[in-house]
N, CA, C and O atoms as a GROMACS GRO file, in nm:
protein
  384
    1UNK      N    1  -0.839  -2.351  -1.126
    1UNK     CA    2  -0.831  -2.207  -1.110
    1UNK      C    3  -0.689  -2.168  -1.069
    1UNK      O    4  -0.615  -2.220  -0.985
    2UNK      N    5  -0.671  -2.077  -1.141
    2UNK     CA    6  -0.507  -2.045  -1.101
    2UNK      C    7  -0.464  -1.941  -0.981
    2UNK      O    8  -0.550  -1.868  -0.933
    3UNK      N    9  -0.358  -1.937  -0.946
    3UNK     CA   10  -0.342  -1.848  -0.804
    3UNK      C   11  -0.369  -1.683  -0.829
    3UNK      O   12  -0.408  -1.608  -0.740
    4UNK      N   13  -0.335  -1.631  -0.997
    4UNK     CA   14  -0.393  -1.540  -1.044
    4UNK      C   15  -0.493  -1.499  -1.046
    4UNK      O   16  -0.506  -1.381  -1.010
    5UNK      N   17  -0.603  -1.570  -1.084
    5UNK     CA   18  -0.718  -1.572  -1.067
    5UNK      C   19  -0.801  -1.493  -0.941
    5UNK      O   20  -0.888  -1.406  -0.954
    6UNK      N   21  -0.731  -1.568  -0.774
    6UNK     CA   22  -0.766  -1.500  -0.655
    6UNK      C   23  -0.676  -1.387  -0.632
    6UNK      O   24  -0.554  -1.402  -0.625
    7UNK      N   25  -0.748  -1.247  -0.616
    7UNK     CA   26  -0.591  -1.154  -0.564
    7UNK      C   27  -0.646  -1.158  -0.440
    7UNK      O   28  -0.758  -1.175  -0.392
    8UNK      N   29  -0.453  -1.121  -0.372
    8UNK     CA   30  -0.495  -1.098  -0.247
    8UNK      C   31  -0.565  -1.005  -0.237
    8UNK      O   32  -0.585  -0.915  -0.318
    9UNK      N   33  -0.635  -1.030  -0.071
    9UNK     CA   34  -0.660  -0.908  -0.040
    9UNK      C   35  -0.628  -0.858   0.117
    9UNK      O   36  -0.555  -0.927   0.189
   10UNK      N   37  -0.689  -0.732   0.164
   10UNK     CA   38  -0.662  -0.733   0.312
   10UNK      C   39  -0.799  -0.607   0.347
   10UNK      O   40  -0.813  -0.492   0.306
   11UNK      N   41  -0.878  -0.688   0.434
   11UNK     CA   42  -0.896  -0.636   0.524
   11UNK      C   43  -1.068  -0.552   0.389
   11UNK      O   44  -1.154  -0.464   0.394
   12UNK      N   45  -1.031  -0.635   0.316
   12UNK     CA   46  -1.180  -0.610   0.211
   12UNK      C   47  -1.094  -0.534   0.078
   12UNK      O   48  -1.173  -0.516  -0.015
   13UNK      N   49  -0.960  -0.486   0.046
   13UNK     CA   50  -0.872  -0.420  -0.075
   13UNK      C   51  -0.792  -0.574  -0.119
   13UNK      O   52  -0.754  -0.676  -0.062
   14UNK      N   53  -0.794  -0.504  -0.276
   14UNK     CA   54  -0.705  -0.582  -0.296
   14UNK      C   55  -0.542  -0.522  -0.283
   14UNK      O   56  -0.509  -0.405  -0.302
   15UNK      N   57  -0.446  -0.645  -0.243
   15UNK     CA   58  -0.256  -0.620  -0.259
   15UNK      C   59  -0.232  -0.669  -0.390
   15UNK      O   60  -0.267  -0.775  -0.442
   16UNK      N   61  -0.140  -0.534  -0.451
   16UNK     CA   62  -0.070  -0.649  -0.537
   16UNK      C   63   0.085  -0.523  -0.500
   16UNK      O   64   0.113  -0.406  -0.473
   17UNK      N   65   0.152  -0.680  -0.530
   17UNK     CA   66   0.339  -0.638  -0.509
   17UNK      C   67   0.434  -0.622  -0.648
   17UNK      O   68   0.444  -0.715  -0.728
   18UNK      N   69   0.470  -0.555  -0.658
   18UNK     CA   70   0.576  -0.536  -0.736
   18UNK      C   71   0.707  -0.526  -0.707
   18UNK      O   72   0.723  -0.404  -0.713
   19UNK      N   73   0.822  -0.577  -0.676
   19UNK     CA   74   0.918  -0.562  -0.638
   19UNK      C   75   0.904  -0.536  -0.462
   19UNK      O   76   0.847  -0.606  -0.378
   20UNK      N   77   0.981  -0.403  -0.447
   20UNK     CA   78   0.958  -0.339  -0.327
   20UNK      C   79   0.803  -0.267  -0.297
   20UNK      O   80   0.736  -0.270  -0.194
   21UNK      N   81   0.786  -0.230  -0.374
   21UNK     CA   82   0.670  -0.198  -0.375
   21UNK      C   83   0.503  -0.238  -0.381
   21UNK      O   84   0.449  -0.298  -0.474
   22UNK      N   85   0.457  -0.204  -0.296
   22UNK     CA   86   0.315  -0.298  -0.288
   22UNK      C   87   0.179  -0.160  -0.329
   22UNK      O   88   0.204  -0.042  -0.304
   23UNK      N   89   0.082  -0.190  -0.375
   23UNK     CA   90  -0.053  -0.127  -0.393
   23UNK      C   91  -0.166  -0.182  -0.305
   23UNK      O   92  -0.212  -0.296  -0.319
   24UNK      N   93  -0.195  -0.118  -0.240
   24UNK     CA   94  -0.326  -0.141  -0.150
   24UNK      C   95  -0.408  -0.085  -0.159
   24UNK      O   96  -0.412   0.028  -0.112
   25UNK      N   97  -0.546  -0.158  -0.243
   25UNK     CA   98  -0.652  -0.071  -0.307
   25UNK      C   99  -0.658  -0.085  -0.426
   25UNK      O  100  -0.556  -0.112  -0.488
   26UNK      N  101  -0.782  -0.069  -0.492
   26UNK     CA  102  -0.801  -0.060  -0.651
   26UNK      C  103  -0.826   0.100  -0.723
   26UNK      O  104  -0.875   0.206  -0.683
   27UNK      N  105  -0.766   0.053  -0.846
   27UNK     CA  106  -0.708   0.180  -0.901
   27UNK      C  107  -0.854   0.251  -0.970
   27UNK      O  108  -0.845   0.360  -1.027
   28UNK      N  109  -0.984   0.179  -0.956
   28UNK     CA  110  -1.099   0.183  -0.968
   28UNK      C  111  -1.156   0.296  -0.869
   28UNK      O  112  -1.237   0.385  -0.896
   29UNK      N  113  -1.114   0.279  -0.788
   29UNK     CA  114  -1.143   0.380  -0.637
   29UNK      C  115  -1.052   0.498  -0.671
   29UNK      O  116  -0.969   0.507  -0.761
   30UNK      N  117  -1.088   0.584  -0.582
   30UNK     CA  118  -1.064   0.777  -0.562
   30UNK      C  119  -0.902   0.760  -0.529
   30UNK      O  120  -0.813   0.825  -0.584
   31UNK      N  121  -0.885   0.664  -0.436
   31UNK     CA  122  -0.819   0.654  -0.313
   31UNK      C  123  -0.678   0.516  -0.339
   31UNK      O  124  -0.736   0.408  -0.325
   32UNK      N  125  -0.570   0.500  -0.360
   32UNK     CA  126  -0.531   0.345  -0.340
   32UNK      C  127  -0.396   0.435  -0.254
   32UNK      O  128  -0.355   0.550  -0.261
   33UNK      N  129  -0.360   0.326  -0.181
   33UNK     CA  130  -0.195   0.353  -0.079
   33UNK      C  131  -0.076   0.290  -0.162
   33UNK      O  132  -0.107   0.211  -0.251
   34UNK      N  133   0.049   0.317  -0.143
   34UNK     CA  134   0.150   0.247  -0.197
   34UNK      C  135   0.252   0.229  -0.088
   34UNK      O  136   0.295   0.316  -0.013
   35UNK      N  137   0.271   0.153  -0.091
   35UNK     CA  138   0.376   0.103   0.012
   35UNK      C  139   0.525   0.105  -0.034
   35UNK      O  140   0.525   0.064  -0.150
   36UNK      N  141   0.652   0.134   0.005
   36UNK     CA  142   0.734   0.101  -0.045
   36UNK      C  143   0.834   0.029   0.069
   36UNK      O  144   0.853   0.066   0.185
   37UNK      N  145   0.881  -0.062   0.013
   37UNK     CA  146   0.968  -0.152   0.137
   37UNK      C  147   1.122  -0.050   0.120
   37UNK      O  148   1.215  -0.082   0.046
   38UNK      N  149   1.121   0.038   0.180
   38UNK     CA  150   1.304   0.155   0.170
   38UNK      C  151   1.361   0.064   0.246
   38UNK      O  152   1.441   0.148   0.286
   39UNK      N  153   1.405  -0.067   0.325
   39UNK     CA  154   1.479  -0.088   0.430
   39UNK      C  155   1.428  -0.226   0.495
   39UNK      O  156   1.321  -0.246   0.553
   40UNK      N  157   1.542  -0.325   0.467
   40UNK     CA  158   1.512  -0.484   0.524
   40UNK      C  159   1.640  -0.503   0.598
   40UNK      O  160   1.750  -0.448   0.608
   41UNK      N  161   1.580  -0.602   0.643
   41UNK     CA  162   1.693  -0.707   0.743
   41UNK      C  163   1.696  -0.877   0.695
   41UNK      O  164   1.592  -0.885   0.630
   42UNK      N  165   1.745  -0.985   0.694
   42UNK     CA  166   1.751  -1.079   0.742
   42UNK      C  167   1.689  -1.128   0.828
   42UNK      O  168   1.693  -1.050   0.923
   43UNK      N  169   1.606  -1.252   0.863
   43UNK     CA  170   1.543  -1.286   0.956
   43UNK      C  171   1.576  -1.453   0.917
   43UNK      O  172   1.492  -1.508   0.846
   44UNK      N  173   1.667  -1.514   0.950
   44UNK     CA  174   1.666  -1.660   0.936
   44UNK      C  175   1.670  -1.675   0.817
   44UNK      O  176   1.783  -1.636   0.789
   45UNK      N  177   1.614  -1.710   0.710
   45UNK     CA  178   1.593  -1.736   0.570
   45UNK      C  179   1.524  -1.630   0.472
   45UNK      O  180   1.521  -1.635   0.349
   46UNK      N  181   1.477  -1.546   0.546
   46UNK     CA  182   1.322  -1.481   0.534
   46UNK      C  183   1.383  -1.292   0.548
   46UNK      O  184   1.447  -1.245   0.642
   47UNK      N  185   1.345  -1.231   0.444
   47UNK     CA  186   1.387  -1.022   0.436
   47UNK      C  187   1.243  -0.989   0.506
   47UNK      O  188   1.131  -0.998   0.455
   48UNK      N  189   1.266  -0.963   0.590
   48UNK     CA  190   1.170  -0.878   0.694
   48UNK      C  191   1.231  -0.718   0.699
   48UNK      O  192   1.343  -0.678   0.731
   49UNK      N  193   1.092  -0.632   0.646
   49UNK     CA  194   1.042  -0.510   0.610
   49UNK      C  195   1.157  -0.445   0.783
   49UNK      O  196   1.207  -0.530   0.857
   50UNK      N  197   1.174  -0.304   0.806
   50UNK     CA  198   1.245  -0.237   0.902
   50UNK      C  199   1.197  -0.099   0.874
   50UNK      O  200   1.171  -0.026   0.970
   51UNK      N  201   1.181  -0.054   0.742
   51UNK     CA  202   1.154   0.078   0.683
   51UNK      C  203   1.052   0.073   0.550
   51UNK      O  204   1.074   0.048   0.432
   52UNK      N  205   0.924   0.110   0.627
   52UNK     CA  206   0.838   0.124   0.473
   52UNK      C  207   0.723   0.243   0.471
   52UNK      O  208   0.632   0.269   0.550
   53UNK      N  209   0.765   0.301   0.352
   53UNK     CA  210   0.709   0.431   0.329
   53UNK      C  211   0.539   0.420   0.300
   53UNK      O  212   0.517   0.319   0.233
   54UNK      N  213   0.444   0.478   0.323
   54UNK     CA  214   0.335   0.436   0.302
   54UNK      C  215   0.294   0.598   0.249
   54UNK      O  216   0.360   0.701   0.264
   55UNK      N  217   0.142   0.577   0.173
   55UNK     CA  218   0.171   0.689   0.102
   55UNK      C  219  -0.021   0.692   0.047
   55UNK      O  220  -0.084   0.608  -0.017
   56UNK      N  221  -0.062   0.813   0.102
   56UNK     CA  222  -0.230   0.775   0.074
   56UNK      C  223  -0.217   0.893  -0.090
   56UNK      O  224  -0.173   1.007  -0.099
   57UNK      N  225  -0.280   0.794  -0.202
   57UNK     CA  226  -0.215   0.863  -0.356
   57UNK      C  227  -0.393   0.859  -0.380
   57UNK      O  228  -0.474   0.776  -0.338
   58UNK      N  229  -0.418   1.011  -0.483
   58UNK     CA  230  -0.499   0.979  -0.547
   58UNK      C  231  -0.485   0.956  -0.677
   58UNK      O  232  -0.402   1.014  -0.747
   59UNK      N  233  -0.606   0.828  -0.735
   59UNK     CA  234  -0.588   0.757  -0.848
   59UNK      C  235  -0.595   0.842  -0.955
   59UNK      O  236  -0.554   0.780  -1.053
   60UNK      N  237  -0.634   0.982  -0.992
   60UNK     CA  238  -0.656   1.038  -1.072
   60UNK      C  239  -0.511   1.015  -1.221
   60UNK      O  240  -0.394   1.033  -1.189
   61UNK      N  241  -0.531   0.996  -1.296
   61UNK     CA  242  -0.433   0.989  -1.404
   61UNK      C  243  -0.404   1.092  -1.481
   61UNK      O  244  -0.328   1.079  -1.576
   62UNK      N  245  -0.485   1.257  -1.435
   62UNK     CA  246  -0.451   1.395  -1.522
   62UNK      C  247  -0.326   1.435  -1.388
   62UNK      O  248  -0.239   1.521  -1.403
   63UNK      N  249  -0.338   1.379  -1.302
   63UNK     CA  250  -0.272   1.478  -1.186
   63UNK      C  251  -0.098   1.426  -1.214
   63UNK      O  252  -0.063   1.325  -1.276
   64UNK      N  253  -0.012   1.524  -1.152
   64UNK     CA  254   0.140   1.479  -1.163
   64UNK      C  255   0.167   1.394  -1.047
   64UNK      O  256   0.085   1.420  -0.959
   65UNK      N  257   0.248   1.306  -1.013
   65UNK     CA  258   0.290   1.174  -0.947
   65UNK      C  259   0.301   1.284  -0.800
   65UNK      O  260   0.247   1.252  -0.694
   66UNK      N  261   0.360   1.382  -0.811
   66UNK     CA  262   0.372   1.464  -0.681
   66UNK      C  263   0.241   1.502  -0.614
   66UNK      O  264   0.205   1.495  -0.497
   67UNK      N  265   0.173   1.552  -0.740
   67UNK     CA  266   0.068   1.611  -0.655
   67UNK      C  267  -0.049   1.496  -0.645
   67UNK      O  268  -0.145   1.531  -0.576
   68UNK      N  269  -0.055   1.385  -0.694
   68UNK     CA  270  -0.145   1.301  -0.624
   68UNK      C  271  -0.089   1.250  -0.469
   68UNK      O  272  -0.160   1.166  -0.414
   69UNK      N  273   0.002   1.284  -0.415
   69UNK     CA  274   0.022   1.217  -0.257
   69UNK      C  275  -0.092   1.338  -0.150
   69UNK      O  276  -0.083   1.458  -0.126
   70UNK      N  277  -0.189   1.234  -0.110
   70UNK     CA  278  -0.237   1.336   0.014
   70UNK      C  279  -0.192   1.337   0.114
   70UNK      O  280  -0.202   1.440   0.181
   71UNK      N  281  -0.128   1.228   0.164
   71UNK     CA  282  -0.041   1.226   0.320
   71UNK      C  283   0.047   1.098   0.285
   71UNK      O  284   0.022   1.014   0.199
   72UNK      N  285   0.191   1.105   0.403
   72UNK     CA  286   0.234   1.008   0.358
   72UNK      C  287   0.340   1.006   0.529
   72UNK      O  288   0.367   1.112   0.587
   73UNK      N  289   0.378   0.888   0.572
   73UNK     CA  290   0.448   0.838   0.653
   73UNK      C  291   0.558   0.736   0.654
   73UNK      O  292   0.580   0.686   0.543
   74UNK      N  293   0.636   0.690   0.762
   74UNK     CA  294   0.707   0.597   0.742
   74UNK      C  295   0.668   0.512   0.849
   74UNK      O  296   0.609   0.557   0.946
   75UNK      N  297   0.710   0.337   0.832
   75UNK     CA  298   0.703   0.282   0.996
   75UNK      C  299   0.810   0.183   0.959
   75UNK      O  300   0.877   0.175   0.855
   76UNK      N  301   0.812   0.106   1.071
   76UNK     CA  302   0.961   0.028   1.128
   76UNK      C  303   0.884  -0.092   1.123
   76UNK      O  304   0.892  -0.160   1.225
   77UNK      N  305   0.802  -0.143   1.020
   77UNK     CA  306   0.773  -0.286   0.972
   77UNK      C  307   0.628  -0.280   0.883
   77UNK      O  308   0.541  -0.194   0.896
   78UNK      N  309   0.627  -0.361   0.815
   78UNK     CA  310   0.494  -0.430   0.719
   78UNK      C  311   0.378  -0.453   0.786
   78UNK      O  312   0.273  -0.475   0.725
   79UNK      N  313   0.388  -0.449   0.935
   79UNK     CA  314   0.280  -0.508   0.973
   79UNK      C  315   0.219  -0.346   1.045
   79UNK      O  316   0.097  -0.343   1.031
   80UNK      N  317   0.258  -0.251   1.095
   80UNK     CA  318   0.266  -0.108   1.117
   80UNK      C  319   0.203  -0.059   1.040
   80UNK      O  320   0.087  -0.018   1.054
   81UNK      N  321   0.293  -0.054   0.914
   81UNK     CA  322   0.236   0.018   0.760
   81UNK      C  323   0.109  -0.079   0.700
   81UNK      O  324   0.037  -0.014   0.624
   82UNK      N  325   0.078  -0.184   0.713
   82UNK     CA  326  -0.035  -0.211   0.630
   82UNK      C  327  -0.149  -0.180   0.760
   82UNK      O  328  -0.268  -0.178   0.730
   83UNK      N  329  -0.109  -0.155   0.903
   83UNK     CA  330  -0.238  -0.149   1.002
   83UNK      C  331  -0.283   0.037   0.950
   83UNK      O  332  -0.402   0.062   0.931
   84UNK      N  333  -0.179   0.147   0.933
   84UNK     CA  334  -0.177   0.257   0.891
   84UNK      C  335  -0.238   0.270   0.754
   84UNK      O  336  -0.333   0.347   0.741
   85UNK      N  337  -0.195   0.209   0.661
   85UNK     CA  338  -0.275   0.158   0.550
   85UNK      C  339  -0.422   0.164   0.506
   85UNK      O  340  -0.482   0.217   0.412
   86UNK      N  341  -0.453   0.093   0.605
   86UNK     CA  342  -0.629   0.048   0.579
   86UNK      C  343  -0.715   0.148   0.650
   86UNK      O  344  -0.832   0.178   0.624
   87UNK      N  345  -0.611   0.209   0.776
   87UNK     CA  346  -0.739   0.309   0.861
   87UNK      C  347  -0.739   0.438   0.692
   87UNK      O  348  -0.833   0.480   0.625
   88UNK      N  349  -0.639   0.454   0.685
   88UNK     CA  350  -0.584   0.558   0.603
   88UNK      C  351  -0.756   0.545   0.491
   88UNK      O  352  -0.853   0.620   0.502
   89UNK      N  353  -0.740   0.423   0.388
   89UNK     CA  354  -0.752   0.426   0.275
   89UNK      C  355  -0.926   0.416   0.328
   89UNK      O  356  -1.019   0.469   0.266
   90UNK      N  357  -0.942   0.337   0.457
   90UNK     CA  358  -1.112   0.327   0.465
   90UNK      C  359  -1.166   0.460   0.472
   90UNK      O  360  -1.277   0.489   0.428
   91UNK      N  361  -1.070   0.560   0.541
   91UNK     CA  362  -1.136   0.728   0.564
   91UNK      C  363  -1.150   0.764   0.452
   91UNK      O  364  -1.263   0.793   0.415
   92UNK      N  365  -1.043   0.772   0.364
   92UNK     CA  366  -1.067   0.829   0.257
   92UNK      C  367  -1.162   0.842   0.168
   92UNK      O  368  -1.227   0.942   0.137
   93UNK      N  369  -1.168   0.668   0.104
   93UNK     CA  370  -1.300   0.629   0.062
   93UNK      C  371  -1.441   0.643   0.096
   93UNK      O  372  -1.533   0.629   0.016
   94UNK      N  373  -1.454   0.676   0.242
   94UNK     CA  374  -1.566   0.656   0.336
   94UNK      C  375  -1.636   0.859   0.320
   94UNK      O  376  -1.750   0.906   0.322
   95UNK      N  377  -1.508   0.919   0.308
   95UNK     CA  378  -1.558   1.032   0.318
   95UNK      C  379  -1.550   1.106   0.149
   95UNK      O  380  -1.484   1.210   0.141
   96UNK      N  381  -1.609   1.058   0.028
   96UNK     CA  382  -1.637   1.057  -0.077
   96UNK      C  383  -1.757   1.145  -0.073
   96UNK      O  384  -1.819   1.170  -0.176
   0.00000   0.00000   0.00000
């Protein structure tokens, strides 16, 4: 089985990354977040997140890229923005 095969996930969504940018949530759902990494540092060997935009989008595909954002924030690491992330995307979904 290949590593393709399993996507990540978090927290019951699936991640997938593109560049700077990450999707949290399936595009199947009302609801998915996008993350964008605006701002890294160095950490030993390792680009650790400093600035990432998070962004609660609805999936609709008639709507314009602007007007699908329902709320959107920034935080000062990956681990911030994906905890903001999931409360975000479970309300959303939850209140369908």
């Amino acid at each position: 089985m290949s590593a393709q095969a399993i996507p990540l996930t978090y927290k019951g969504h699936p991640l997938r990354r593109k560049d700077s940018l990450i999707y949290y949530g399936s595009m199947a759902e009302k609801y998915i977040i996008m993350l964008q990494i605006l701002d890294q540092k160095k950490d030993k060997d390792m680009d650790v997140a400093t600035k990432v935009s998070v962004q609660l989008q609805l999936t609709d595909p008639d709507l314009k890229s602007r007007d699908r954002v329902v709320k959107k924030t920034e935080k000062d690491s990956l681990y911030a923005a994906m905890d903001v992330a999931s409360v975000w995307l479970d309300r959303a979904l939850s209140s369908k």
